[in-house]
C-alpha positions as a printed NumPy array, in Angstrom:
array([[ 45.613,  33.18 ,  -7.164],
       [ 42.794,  34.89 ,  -8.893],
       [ 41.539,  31.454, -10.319],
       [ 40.393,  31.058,  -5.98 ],
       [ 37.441,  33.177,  -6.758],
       [ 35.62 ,  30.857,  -8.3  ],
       [ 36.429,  27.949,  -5.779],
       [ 35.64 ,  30.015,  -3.216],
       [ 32.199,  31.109,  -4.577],
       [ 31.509,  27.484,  -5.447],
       [ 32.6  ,  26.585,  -1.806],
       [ 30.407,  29.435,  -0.433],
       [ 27.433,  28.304,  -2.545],
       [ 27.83 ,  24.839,  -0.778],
       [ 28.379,  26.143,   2.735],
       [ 25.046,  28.332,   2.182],
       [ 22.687,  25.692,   1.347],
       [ 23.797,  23.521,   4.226],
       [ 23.63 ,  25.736,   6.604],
       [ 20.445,  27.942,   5.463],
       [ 16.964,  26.577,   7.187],
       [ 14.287,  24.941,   4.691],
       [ 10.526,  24.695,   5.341],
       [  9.877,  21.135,   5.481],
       [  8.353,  19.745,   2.264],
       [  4.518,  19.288,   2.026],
       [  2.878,  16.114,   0.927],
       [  1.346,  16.209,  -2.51 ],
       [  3.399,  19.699,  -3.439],
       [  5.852,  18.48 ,  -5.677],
       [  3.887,  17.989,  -9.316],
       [  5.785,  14.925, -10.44 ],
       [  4.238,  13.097,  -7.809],
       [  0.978,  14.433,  -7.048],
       [ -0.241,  14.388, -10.897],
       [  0.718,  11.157, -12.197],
       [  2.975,   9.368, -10.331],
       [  3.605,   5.86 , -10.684],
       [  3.421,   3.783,  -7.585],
       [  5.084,   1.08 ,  -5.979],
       [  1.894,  -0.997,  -6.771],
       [  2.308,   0.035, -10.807],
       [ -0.849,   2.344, -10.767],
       [ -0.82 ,   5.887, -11.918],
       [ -3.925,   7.582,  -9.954],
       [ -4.859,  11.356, -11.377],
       [ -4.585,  14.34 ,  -8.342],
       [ -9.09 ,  14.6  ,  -8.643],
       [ -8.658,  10.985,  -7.789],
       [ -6.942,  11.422,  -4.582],
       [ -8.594,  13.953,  -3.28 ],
       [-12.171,  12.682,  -3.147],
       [-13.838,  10.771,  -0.134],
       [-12.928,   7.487,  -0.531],
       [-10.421,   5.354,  -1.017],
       [ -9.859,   3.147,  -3.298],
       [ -7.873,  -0.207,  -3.313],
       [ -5.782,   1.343,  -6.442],
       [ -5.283,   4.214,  -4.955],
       [ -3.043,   2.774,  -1.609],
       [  0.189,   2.676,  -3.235],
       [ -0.058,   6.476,  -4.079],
       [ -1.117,   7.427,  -0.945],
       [  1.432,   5.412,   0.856],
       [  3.711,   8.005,  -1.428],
       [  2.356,  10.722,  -0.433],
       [  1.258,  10.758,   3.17 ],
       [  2.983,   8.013,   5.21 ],
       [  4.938,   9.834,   7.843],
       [  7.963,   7.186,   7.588],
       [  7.916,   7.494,   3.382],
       [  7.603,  11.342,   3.569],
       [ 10.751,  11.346,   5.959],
       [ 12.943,   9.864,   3.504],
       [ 11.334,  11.974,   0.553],
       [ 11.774,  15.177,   2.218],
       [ 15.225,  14.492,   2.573],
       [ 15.635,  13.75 ,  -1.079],
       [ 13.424,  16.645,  -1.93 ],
       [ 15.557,  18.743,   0.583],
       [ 19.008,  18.124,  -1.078],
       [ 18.041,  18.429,  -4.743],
       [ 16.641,  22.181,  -3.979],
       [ 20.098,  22.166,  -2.562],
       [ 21.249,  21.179,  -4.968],
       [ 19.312,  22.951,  -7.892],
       [ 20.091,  26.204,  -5.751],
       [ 23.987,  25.643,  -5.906],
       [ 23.676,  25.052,  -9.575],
       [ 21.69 ,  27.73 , -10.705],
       [ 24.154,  30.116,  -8.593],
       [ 27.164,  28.591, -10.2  ],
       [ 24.94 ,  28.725, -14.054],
       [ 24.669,  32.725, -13.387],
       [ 28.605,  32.905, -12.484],
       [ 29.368,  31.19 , -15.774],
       [ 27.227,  33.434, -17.66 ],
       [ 28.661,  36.456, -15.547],
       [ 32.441,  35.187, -16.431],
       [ 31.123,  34.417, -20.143],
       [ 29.93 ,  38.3  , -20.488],
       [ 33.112,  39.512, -19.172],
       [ 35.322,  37.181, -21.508],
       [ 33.894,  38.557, -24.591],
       [ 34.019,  42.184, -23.218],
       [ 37.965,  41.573, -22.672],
       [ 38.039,  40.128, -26.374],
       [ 36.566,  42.897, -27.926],
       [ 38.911,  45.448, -25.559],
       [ 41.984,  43.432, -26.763],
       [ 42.623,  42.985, -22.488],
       [ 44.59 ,  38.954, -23.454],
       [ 45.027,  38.438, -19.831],
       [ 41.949,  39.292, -18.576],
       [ 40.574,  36.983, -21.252],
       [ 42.321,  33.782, -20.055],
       [ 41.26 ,  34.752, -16.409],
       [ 37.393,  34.845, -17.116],
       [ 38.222,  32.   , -19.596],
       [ 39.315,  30.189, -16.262],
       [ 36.582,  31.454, -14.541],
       [ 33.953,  29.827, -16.93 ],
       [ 35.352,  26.647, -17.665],
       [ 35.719,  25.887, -13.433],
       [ 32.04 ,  26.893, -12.878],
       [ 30.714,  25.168, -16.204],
       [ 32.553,  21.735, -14.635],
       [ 30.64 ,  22.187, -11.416],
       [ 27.371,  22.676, -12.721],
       [ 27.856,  19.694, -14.573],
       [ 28.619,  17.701, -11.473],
       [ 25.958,  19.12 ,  -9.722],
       [ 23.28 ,  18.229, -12.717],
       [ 25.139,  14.691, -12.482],
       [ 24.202,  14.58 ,  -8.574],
       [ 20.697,  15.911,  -9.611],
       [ 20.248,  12.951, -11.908],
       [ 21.475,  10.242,  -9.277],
       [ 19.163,  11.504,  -6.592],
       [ 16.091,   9.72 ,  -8.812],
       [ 18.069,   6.427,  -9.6  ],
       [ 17.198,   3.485,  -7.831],
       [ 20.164,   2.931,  -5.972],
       [ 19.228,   6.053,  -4.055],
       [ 15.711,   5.328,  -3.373],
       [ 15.961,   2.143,  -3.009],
       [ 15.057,   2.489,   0.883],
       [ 11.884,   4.065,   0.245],
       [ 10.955,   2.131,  -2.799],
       [ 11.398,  -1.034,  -0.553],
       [  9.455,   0.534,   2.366],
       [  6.433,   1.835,  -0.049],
       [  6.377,  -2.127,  -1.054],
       [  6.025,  -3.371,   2.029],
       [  3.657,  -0.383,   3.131],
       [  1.593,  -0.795,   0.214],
       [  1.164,  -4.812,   0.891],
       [  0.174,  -3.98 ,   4.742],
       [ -2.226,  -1.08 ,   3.287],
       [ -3.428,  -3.888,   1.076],
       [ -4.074,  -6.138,   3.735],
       [ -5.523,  -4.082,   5.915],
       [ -8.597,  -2.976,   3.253],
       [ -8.883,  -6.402,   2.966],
       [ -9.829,  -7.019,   6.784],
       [-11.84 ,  -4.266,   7.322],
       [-14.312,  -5.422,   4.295],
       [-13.969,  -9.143,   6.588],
       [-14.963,  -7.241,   9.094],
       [-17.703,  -5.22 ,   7.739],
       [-18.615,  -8.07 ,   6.382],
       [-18.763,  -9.502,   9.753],
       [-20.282,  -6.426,  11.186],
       [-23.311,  -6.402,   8.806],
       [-23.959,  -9.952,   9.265],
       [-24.17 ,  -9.684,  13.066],
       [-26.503,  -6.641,  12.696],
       [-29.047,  -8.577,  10.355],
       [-28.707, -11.187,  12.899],
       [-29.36 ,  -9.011,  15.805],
       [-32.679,  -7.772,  13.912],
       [-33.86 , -10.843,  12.917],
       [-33.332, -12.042,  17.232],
       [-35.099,  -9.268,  17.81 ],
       [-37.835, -10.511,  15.736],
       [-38.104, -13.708,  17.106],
       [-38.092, -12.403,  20.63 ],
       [-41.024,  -9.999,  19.614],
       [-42.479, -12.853,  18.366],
       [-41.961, -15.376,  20.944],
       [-43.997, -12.643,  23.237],
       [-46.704, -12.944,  20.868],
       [-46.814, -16.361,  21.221],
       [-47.265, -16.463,  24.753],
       [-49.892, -14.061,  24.785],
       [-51.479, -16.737,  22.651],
       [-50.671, -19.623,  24.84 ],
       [-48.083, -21.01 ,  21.946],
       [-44.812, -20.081,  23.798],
       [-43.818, -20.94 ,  27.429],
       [-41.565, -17.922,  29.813],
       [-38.828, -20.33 ,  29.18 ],
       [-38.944, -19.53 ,  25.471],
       [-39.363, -15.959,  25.796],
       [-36.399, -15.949,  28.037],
       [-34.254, -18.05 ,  25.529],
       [-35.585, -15.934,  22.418],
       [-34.637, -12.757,  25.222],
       [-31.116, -13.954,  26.056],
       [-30.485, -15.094,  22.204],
       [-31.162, -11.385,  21.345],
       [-28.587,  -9.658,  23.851],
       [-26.004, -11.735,  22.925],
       [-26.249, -11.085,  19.474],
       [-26.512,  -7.206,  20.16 ],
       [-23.147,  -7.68 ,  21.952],
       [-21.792,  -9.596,  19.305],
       [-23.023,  -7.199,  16.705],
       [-21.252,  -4.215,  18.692],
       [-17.946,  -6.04 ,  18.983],
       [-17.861,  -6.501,  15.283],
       [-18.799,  -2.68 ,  14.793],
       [-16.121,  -1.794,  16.761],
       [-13.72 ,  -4.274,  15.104],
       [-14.726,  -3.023,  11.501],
       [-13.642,   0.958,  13.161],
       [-10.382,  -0.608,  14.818],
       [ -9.24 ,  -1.854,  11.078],
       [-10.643,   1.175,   9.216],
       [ -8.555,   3.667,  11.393],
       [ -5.126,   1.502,  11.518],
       [ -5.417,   1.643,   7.603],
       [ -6.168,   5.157,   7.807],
       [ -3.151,   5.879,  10.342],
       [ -0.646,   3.556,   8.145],
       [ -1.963,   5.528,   5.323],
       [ -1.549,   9.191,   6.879],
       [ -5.07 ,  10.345,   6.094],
       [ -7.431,  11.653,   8.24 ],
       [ -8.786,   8.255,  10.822],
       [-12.1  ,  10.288,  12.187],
       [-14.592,   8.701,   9.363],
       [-14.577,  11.315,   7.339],
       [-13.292,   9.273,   4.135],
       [-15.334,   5.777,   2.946],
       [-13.459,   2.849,   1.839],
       [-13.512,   1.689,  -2.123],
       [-14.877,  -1.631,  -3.435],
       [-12.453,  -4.302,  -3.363],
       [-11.495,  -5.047,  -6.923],
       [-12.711,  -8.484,  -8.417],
       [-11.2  , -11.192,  -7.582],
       [ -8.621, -12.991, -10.051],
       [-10.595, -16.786,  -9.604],
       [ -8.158, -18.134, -12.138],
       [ -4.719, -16.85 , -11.359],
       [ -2.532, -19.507, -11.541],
       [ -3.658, -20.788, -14.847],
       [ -0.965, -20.765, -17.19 ],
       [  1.416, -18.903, -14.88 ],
       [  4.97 , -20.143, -15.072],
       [  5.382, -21.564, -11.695],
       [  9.539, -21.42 , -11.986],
       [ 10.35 , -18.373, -13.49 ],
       [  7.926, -16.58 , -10.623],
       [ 10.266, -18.727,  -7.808],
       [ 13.361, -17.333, -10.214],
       [ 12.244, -13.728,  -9.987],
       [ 10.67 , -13.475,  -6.081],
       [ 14.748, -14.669,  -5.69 ],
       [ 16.19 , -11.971,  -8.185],
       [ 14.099,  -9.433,  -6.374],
       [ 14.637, -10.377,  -2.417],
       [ 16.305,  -7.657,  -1.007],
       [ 17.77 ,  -9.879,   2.174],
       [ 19.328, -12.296,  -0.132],
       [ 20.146,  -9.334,  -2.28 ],
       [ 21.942,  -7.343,   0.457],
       [ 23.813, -10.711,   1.362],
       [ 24.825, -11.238,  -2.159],
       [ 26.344,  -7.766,  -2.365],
       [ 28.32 ,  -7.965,   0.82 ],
       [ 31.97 ,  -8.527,   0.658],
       [ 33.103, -11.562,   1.678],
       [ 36.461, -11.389,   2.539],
       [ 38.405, -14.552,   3.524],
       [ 37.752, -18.203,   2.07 ],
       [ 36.045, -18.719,   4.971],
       [ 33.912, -15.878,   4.99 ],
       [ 33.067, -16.759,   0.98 ],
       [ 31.914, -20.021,   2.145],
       [ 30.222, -19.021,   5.094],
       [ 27.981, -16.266,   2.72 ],
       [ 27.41 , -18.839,  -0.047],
       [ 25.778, -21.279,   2.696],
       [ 24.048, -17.921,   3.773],
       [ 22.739, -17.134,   0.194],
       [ 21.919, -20.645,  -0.652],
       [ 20.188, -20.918,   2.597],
       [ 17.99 , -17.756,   1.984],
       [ 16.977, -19.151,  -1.539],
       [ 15.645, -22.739,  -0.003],
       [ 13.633, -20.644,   2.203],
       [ 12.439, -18.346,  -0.64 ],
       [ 11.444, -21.435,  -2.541],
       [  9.513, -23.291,   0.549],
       [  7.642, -20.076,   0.422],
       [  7.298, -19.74 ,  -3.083],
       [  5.693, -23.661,  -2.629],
       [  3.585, -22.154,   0.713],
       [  2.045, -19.219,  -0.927],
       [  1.266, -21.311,  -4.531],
       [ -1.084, -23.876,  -2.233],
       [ -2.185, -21.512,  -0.549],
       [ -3.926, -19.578,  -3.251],
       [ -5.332, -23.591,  -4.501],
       [ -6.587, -23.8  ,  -1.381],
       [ -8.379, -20.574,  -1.254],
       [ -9.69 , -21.537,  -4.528],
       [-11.36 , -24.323,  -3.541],
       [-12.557, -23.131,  -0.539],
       [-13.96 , -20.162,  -2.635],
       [-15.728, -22.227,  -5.614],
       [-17.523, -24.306,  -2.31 ],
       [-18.601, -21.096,  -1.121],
       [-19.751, -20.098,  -4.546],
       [-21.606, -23.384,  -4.811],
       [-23.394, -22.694,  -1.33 ],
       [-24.154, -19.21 ,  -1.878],
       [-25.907, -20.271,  -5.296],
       [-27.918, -22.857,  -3.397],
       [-28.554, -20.189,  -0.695],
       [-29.813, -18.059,  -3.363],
       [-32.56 , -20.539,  -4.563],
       [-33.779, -21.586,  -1.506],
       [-33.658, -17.783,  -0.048],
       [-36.228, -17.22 ,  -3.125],
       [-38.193, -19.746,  -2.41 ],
       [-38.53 , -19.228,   1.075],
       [-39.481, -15.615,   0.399],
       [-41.983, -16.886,  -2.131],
       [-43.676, -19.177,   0.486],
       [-43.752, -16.566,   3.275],
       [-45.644, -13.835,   0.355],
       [-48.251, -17.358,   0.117],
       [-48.788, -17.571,   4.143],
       [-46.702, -21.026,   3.772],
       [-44.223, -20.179,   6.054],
       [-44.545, -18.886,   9.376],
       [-42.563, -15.569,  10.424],
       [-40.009, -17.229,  12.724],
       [-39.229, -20.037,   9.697],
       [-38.893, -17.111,   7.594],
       [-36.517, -14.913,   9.799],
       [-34.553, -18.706,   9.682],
       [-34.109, -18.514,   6.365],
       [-32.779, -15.424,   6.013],
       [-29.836, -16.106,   8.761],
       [-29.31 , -19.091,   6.687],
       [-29.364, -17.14 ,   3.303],
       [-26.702, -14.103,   5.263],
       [-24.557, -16.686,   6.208],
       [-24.041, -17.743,   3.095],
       [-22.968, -14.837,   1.645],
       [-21.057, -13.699,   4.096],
       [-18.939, -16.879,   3.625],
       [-19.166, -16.285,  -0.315],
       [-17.632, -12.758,   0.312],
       [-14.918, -13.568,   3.049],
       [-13.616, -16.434,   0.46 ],
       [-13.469, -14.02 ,  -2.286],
       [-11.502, -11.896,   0.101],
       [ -9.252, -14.478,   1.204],
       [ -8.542, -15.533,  -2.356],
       [ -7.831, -11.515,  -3.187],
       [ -5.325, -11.879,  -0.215],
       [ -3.932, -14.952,  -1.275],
       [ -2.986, -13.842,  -4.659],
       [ -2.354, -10.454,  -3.642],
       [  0.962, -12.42 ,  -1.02 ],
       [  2.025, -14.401,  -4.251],
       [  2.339, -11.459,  -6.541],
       [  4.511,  -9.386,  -3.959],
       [  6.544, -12.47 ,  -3.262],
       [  7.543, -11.993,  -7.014],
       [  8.215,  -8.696,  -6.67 ],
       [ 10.735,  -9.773,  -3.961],
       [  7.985,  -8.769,  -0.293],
       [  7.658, -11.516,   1.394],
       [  8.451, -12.717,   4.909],
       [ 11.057, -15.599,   5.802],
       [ 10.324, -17.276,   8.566]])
């Protein structure tokens, strides 16, 4: 009977931290992961890092970690049960070294029966802190965050996408406002012109009504730009009032696919599905059922594979269409100069030159936007592989 004691205080330990309230875990507190942790995206950003003003495409993974509201659930709860956890252990570590002190003191008093009771006593709480380190170790395997780790993926890829539109946008935005300025130009100088005799009311009215509808275009992109910049801010969980800029988009990877081994990225983007794993786990039951999930499976890998086939012509396309926008912007370039070099020599009149410099915006913009979309493109492909992707 007196071996109970230690049940029950192992039992009591247990019932304690279940039923004793815990302040929720804060973002960013626990060291491992606000130091150097290593996102789902493979980077490793440094604390300094993520607490400056901007964010950076490297940086979304991390951030996704740390301040998503939906990732944070599931990490709290983790976070929650190993202090559980560590609490029950370190309880149970102090009985065994209570019940070791007390063994030796019946040893040296020559007190035999006492000595097999605390003997008892430490081998019983010894066995359950083991266990309980063994349940501390499992709590960071994958098979127990494999939830969130599959969540951050997908996350990370719309965080991803999202920087991505907001630089279209900006993009977008930018362009429009140059445009708008250069209308306005035209307009002011279309008035000239009829002050001169060279320009009708009819032309000051187009020049007029060309203007306002570039202003309204140019606000609509604004406000598209702010509608992307605080959904990426929301998904991320920092603060969506302006207050942070967004990061550079990294260069773009214009050769990719060269060399890449085309198969063993369809064999791994299979491996790594977790739909077609889930359905390869399940148990089938029946010889029906068996056949029924092997049609399933086999199913789910044609459809990775058509994919696999969509996403690898989509990135050649975006190549192509990028090196043509390359090849215009370069053009743009040379002409741009030598329009501006004509207009410094009274060669070219104002309005020709404005004209030249929506054509030379244009071009970059489209430069820009097809380096984006190639980013994007390859960006899809590699979290394919990694087993993201959606079937339709």
């Amino acid at each position: 009977m007196k071996m109970l004691r230690a049940w029950s205080v192992i039992l009591t330990c247990a019932l304690f931290c279940m039923t004793f309230p815990r302040l929720p875990v804060l973002a960013g507190t626990d060291d491992s992961v606000s130091d150097y942790y290593e996102a789902v995206d493979g980077n490793q950003i440094p604390e300094e890092r993520l607490n400056d003003s901007v964010i950076d495409y490297d940086e979304l993974g991390t951030l996704i970690h740390l301040y998503n509201s939906d990732v944070r659930e599931l990490t709290d709860s983790t976070e929650r049960t190993r202090a559980d956890y560590v609490q029950i252990r370190d309880t149970l570590e102090a009985e065994s070294e209570n019940a070791q002190r007390k063994k030796r003191a019946a040893k040296d008093n020559g007190e035999t029966e006492d000595y097999a009771e605390y003997s008892g006593y430490q081998s019983v709480y010894q066995s359950a802190v083991k266990s309980y380190n063994d349940m501390l170790g499992k709590l960071d395997s994958y098979y127990n965050n494999k939830s969130r780790l599959s969540l951050e993926k997908q996350l990370t890829q719309s965080a991803q996408n999202l920087m991505i539109s907001y630089w279209s946008a900006s993009l977008q935005a930018d362009y429009s406002e140059k445009t708008e300025e250069l209308y306005q130009s035209i307009y002011e100088d279309t008035v000239t012109q009829q002050s001169a005799g060279l320009a009708t009311g009819q032309d000051v009215l187009t020049a007029y009504n060309n203007w306002l509808s570039m202003s309204a275009s140019s606000e609509t992109a604004s406000e598209s730009a702010k509608e992307v910049y605080q959904s990426l801010c929301l998904l991320l969980g920092v603060d969506a009032e302006g207050s942070l800029a967004v990061g550079e988009i990294p260069a773009v990877e214009e050769n990719f696919l060269a060399g890449r081994d085309r198969e063993a990225d369809v064999s791994k983007a299979i491996d790594n599905n977790a739909d077609l794993i889930s359905e390869r786990t399940t148990d089938s039951g029946d010889t029906a059922a068996t056949n029924r999930k092997n049609r399933t499976v086999e199913e789910y890998e044609n459809k990775i594979r058509m994919k696999m086939d969509d996403l690898y012509e989509g990135i050649l396309s975006a190549q192509i269409a990028y090196e043509a926008a390359k090849t215009g912007y370069s053009s743009a370039e040379i002409t741009w100069n030598n329009a501006r070099s004509k207009f410094d020599l009274g060669m070219l009149s104002r309005s020709e030159y404005l004209e030249e410099e929506r054509n030379f915006l244009q071009k970059e913009a489209n430069f820009k936007s097809a380096q984006l979309s190639l980013l994007q493109s390859v960006e899809t492909y590699k979290w394919a592989v990694l087993g993201i992707m959606t079937l339709d």
